[in-house]
C-alpha positions in Angstrom: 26.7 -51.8 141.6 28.6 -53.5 143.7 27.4 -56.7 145.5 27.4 -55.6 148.8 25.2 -53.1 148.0 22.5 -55.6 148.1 20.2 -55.6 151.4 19.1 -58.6 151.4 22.5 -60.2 150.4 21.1 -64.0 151.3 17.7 -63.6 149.1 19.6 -65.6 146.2 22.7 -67.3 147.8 23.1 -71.1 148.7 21.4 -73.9 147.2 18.4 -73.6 149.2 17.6 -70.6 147.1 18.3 -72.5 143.9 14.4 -72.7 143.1 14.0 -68.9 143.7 16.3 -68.2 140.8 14.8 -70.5 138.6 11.6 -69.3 138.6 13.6 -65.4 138.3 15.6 -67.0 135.3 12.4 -67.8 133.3 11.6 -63.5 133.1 15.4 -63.3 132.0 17.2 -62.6 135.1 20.9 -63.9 134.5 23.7 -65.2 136.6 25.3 -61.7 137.2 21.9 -60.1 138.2 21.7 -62.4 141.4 24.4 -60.0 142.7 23.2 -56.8 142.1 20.3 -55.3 144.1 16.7 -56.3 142.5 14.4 -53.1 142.1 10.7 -52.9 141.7 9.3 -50.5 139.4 5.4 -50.0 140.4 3.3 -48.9 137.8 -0.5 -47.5 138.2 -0.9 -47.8 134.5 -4.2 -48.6 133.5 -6.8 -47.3 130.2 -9.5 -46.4 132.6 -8.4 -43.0 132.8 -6.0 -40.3 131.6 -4.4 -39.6 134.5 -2.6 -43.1 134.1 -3.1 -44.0 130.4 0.9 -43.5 129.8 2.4 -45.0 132.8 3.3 -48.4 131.4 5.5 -46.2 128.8 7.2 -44.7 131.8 7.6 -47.8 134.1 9.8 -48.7 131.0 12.0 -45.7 130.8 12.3 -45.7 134.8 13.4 -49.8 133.9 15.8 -48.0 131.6 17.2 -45.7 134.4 17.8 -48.8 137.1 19.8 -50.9 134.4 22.0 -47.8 133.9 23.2 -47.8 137.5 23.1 -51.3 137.5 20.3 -52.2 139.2 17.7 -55.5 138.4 14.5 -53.5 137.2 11.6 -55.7 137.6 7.6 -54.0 136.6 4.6 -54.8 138.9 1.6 -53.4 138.4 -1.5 -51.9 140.9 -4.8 -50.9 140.4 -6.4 -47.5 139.7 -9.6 -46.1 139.4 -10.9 -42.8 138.0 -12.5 -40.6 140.3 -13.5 -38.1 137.6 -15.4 -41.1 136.0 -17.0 -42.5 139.0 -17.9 -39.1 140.8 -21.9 -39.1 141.3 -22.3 -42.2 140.8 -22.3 -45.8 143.0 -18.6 -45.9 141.8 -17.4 -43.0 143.6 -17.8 -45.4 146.7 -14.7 -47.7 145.7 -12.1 -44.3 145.3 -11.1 -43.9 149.1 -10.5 -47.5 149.7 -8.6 -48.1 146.2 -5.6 -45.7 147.9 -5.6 -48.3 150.8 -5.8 -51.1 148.2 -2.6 -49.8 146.3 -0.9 -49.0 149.4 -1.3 -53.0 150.3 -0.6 -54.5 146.7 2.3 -52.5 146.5 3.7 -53.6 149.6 2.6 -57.1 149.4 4.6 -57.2 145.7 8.0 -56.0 147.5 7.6 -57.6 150.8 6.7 -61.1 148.9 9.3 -60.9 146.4 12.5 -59.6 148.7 12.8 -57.1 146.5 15.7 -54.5 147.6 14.3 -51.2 146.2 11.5 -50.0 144.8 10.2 -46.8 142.3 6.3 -46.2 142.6 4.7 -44.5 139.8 1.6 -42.9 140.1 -0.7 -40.2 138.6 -4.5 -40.1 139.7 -5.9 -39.0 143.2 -5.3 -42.5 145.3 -2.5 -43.5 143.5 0.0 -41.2 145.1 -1.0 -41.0 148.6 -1.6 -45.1 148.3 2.2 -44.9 147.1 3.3 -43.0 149.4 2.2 -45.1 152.2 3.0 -48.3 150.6 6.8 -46.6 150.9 6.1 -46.0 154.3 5.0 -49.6 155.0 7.3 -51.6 152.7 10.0 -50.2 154.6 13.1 -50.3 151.5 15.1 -47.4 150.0 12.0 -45.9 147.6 11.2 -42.8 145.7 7.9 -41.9 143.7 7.5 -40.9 140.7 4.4 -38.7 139.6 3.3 -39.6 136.5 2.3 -35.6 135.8 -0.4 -33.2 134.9 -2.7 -32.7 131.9 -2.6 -29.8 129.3 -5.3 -27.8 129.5 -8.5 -27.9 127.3 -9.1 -24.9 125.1 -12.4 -23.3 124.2 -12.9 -20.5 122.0 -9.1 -18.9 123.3 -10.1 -20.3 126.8 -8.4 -22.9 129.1 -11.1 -25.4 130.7 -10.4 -28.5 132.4 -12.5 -31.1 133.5 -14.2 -29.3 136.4 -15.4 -26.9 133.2 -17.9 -30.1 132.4 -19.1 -30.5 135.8 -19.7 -26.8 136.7 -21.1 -26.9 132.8 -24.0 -29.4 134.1 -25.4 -26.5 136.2 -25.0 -24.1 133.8 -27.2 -26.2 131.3 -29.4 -26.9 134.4 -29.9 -22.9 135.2 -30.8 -22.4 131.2 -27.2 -20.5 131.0 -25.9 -22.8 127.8 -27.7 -24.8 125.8 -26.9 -28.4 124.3 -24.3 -27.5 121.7 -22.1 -25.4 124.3 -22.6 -28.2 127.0 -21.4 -30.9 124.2 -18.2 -28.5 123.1 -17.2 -28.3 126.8 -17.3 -32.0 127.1 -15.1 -32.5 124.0 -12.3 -30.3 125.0 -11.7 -30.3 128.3 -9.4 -32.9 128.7 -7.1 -33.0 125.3 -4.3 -36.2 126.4 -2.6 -38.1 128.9 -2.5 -36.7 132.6 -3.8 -35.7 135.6 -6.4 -33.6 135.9 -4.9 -29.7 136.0 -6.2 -27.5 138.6 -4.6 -27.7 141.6 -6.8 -30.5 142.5 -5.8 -33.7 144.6 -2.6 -35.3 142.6 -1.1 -32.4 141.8 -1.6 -31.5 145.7 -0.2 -34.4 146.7 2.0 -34.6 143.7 3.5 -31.2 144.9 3.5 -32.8 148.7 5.7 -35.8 147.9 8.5 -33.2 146.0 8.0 -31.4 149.3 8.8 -34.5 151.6 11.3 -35.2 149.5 10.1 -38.3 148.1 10.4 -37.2 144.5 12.9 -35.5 142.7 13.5 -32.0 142.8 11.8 -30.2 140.6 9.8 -33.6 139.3 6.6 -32.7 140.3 5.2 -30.1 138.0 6.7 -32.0 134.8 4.1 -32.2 132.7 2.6 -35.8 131.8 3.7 -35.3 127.9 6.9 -33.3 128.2 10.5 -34.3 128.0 11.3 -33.5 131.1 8.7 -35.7 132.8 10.8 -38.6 130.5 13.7 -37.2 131.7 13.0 -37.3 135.6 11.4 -41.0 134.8 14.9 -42.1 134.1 16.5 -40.1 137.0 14.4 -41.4 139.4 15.2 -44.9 138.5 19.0 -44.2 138.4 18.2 -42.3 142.1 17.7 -45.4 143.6 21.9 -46.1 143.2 22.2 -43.7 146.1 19.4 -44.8 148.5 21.0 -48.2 148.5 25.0 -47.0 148.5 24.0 -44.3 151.5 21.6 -47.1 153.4 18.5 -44.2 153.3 15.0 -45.7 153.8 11.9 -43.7 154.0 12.3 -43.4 157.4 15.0 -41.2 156.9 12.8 -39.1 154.4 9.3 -39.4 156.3 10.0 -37.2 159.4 7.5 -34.5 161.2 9.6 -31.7 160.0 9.0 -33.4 156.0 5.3 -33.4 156.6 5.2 -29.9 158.0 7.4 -28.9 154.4 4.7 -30.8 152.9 2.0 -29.1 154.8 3.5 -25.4 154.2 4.0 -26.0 150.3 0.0 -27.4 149.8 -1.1 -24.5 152.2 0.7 -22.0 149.5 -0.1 -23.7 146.7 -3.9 -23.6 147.8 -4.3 -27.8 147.5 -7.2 -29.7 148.3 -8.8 -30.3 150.9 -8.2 -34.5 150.5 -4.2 -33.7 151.6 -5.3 -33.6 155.0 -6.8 -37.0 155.0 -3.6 -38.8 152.8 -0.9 -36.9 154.9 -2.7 -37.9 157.9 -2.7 -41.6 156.1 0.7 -41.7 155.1 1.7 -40.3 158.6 0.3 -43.1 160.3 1.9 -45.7 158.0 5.5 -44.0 159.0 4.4 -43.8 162.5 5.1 -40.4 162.2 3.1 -38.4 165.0 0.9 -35.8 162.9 -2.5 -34.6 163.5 -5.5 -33.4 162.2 -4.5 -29.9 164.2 -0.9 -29.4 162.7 -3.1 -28.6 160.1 -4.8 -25.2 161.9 -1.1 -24.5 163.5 0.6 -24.4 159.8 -2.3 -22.7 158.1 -1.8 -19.5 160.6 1.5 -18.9 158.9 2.0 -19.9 155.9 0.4 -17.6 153.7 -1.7 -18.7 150.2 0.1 -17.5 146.7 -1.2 -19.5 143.7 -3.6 -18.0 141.3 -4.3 -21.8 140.5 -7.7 -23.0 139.7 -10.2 -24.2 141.2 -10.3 -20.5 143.0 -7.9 -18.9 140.6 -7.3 -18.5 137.1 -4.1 -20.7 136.0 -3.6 -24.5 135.5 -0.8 -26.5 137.2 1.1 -26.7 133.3 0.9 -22.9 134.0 2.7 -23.1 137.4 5.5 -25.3 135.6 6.4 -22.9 132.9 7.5 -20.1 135.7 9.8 -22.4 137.5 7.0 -25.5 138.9 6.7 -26.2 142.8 10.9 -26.4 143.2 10.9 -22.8 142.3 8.0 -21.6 145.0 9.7 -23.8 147.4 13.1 -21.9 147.4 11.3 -18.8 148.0 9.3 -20.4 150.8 12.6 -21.6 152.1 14.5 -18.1 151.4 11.8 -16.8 153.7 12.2 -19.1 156.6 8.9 -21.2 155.8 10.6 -24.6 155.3 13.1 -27.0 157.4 16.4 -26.8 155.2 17.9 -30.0 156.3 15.5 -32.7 155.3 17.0 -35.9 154.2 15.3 -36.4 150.6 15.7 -38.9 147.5 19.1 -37.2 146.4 20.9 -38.2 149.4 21.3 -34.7 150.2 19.2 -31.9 152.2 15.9 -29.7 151.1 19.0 -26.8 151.7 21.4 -28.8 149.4 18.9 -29.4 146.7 17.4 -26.0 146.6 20.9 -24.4 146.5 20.8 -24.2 142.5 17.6 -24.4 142.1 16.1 -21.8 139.7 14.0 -19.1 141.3 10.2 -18.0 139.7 10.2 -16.4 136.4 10.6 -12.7 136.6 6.6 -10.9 135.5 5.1 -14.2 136.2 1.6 -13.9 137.7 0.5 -17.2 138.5 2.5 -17.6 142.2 1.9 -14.0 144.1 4.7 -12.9 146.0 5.3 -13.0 149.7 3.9 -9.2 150.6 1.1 -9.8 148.6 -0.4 -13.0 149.2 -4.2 -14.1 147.9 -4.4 -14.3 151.3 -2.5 -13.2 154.5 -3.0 -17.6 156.0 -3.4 -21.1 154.3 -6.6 -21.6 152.6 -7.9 -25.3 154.5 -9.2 -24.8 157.6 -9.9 -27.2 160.5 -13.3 -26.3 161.6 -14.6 -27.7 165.5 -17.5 -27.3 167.2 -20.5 -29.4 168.7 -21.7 -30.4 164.9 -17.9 -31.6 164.5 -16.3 -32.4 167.5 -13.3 -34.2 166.1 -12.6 -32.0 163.4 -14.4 -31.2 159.9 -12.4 -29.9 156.6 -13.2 -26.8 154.6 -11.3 -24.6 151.3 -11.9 -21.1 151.6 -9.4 -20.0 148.7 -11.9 -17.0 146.5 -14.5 -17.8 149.5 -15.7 -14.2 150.5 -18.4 -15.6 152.9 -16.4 -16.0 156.3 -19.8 -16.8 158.3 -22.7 -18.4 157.0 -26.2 -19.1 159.2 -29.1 -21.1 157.6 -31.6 -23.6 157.9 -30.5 -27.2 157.4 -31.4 -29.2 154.9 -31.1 -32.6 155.5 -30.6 -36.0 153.0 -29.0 -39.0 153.7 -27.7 -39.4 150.1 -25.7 -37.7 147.9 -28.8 -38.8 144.5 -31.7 -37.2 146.8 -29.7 -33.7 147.6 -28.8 -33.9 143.7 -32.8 -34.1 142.5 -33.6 -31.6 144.9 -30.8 -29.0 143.7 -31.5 -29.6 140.3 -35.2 -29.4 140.8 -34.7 -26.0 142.4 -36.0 -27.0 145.6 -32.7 -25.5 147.6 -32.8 -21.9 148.3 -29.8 -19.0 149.1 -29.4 -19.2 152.6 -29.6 -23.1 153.0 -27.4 -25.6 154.7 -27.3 -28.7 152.3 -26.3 -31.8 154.3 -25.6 -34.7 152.6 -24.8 -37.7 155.5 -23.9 -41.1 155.9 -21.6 -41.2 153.3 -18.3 -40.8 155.5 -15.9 -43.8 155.8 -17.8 -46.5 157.2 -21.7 -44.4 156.0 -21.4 -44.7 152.0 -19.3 -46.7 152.8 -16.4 -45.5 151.1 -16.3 -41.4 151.9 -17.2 -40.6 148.2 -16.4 -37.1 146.9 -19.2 -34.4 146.3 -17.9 -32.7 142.8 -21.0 -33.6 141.4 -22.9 -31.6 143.4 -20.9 -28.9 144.7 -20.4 -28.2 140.7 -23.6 -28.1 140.3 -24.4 -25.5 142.8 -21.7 -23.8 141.4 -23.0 -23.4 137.4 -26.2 -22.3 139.1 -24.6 -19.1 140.5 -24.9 -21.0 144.5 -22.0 -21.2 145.1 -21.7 -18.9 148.2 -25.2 -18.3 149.2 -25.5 -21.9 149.3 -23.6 -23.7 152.4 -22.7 -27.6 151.5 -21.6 -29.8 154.3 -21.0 -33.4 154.7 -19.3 -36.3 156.0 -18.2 -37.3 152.9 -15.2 -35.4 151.1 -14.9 -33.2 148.5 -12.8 -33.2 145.0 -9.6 -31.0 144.8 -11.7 -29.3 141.7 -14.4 -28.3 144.4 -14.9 -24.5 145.5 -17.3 -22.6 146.9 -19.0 -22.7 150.7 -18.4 -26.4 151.4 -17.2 -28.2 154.2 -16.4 -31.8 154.5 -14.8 -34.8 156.7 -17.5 -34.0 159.0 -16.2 -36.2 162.0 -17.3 -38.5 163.7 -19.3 -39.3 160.8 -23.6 -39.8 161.1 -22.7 -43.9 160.9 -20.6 -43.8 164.0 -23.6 -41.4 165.7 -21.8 -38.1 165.2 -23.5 -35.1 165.6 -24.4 -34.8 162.1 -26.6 -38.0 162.6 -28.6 -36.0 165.1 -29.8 -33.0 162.8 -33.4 -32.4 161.9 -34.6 -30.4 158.9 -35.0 -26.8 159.7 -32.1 -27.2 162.8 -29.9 -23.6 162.5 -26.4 -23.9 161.5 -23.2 -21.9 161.4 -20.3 -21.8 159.7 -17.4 -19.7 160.8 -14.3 -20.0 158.8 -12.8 -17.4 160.9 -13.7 -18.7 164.0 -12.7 -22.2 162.5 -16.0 -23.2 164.4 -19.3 -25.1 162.8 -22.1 -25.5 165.2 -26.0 -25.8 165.4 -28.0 -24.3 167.7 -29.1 -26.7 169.7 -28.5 -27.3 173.6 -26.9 -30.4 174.9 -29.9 -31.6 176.6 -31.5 -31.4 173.2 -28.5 -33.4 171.6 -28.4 -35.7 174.2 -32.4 -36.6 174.1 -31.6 -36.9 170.1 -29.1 -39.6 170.8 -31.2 -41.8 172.9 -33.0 -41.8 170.4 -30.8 -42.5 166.9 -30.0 -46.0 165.9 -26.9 -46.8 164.1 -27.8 -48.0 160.3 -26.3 -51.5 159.7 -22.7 -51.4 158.4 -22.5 -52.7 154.5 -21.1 -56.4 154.8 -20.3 -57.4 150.9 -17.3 -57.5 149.3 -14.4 -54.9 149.7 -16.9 -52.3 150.5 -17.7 -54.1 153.2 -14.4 -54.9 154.7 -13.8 -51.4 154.4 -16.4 -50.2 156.3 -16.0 -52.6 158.6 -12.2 -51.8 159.1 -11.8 -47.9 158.4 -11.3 -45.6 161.1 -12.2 -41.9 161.6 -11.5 -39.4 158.9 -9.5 -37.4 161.6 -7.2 -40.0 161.5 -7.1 -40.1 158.0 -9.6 -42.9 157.0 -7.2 -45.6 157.7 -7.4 -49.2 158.0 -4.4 -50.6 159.4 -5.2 -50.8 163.3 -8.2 -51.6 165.3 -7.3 -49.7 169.1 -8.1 -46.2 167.8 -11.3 -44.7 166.9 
């Protein structure tokens, strides 16, 4: 590259910046690299899961792609943490807040260091949506680079994944497979390097960020060990050349119409439900004006077409080997359901890109086509109502119960609900609440996967209605609903219900109510005091700083609730 090319064309000139390039010369940057642009190349690696367990061998071919267009490649690393490992647990606290954690490392790294450009590489849940805003907030020509999904497990000629084990536990638990099976499940459900392969949360947001246009086209659905995901590694470092030649930050990418692409493609892809809490995130970090109801407006017309699991039969490798997410979003586009002229990573338009782009695989079952959708609107729903005032979250992808009236029961942790599942104490027709585990409650919003699983293996899946302030795992289906908001710590509604209270859930009303006047709520209220907010460590700053998840569980401003 050139040297004007640089943005910050001061950060190495002059003798003043003599002891800058010292310290730069000692990780053997040379004389002729002070003029070309410096690039960070963000790496989630860690050995604490599979979903990231190879990203330190891709940060080094996406190094390999900057050098070729002349760039200054320099590796960073972030933290990740393992959702699959945590869930049920304590641990399953700390997920929510890691995405916020990465999101401010990542910035911090290119903010501190001046660097020019940046490529973020990510693979599990909070990594991409913590990229993603991190590009937002760093505010220097970026793209990200998903690090890509698993194979699937196989079991006697069966693919199984790891929502296979957790569904598994309630199988064992209702006497359905015994030790043996429950111990084969667990050894072959997840087989290598990747993220986990349903459409669950990073393929969802995975699939968003190609959408945005924040990832290569056609990058998304790559498998994690494949020689394409190697391949578009080493593109997307060499993208960066054209970013910095046309001057096109993510603002340029990270527009309303981008979101609403990104929206439309998770709405056909059937993603999870956690895309409307990180798009609403990475929203607010581009001070892009989206909210929680774009979500109902988009839902009424895009229609659902993957046969993807967790409601469907194929896995997201599946989805790549009849053309991946750049093939389902030319047919989206070819029928009018995207915005065509969205900057993206290529320096050309959503229109440009999908131009050439290959179209599905003739036969191919996994995405349905157009006139005969799975369903006839998007499969996540904003419900409202006086038990969720601002807004509460729910998946009704292979849900045949539209409307579900029951009894409440009522737990303040996610541990009691569990013992009371497993010791059969939960009947068809109930409403399992599980509160004070939203943002500030847990705190920490953990996800329910355990439990919803569980219900699941025990054949409760429908007859059983799960709701919650907390979230729910992109590997969750069944009658759930989550991001019950305001949550019970900040006194929502939810805080106020009483075991026994009647409560409905209307997916095609896209209301959740109990039956209770007012007056009755009101005289509740008086009543209810707040529990003290956790004060230790980062668990405490979150909770302490996190705002409401129809905002997206951010933490970046304090005159919003």
């Amino acid at each position: 590259m050139e040297k004007d090319l640089r943005i910050k064309s001061k950060a190495f000139d002059g003798t003043m910046r003599a002891p800058n390039r010292a310290m730069l010369r000692a990780v053997g940057v040379t004389d002729e690299d002070f003029k070309k642009p410096m690039v960070g190349v963000a790496s989630t690696w860690a050995e604490v899961t599979p979903c990231n367990i190879h990203l330190n061998d891709l940060a080094l071919v996406a190094k390999k792609g900057v050098r070729k267009v002349d760039g200054v490649p320099l590796i960073f690393n972030t933290i990740t943490v393992s959702d699959g490992i945590s869930m049920g647990t304590q641990g399953m606290r700390y997920s929510l807040p890691s995405r916020d954690l990465i999101a401010d490392s990542i910035e911090t790294v290119v903010g501190a260091e001046n660097l020019d450009g940046l490529v973020a590489i990510g693979a599990c849940d909070k990594n991409i949506p913590g990229c993603m805003m991190a590009i937002a907030n760093a505010e220097v020509p970026a793209i990200f680079v998903y690090g890509g999904t698993i194979a699937p497990g196989n079991l006697d000629g069966k693919d199984i994944d790891i929502v296979s084990v957790f569904e598994g536990v309630g199988q064992h638990n209702a006497g359905k497979i015994d030790d043996k099976q429950m111990n084969r499940i667990e050894c072959h459900a997840c087989p290598g390097a990747g993220a986990c392969g349903g459409m669950y949360t990073a393929n969802t947001m995975a699939s968003a960020a190609e959408a945005m246009g924040l990832s290569l086209p056609g990058s998304s659905s790559n498998p994690a060990e494949s020689q394409e995901k190697l391949a578009d590694v080493e593109a997307a470092g060499e993208a960066i050349r054209t970013l910095l030649e046309k001057g096109i930050y993510p603002k340029d990418i990270m527009t309303k119409e981008a979101f609403e692409n990104a929206i439309t493609v998770v709405m056909a892809l059937g993603g999870s439900t956690n895309a409307i809490l990180h798009l609403l995130a990475v929203a607010h970090a581009a001070e892009v004006d989206l909210t929680i109801d774009d979500f109902n407006r988009l839902q009424e017309k895009v229609p659902h077409l993957a046969d993807l699991k967790p409601s469907g039969q194929f896995v997201f490798q599946d989805l790549h080997n009849v053309g991946g997410v750049q093939a389902v979003m030319k047919m989206l586009y070819e029928n009018d359901y995207l915005h065509g002229d969205c900057m993206t990573v290529t320096g050309k338009t959503i229109k440009e890109n999908l131009e050439d782009a290959p179209s599905l695989k003739e036969g191919q079952k996994v995405i349905m086509p157009l006139n005969e959708p799975k369903r006839e609107d998007g499969p996540l729903i904003v419900l409202k109502g006086n038990l969720s005032p601002t807004g509460a979250v729910a998946k009704v992808s292979g849900v045949k119960v539209t409307r579900h009236t029951g009894p409440a029961r009522v737990f303040n942790t996610e541990a009691e609900a569990t013992k009371a599942v497993m010791n059969n104490e939960i009947k068809d027709g109930d409403v399992l609440i599980i509160r004070y585990v939203g943002p500030k409650g847990a705190p920490g919003m953990p996800e329910m996967l355990s439990i919803s699983s569980i219900l699941v293996g025990k054949g409760m899946g429908e007859t059983v209605a799960l709701l919650t302030d907390g979230r729910f795992s992109g590997g969750t289906h069944g009658l759930v609903v989550g991001h019950i908001s305001p949550e019970a710590q900040s006194g929502g509604p939810i805080a106020l219900l009483e075991e026994g209270d009647s409560v409905t859930i209307d997916s095609s009303t896209k209301e959740i109510f109990v039956d209770l006047s007012d007056e009755e709520l009101d005289k509740r209220r008086k009543a209810w005091e707040a529990p003290e907010l956790y004060k230790k460590g980062i668990l405490g700053k979150y909770a302490h700083n996190v705002k409401c998840s129809s905002k997206g569980a951010v933490t970046d401003y304090l005159n919003r609730d």
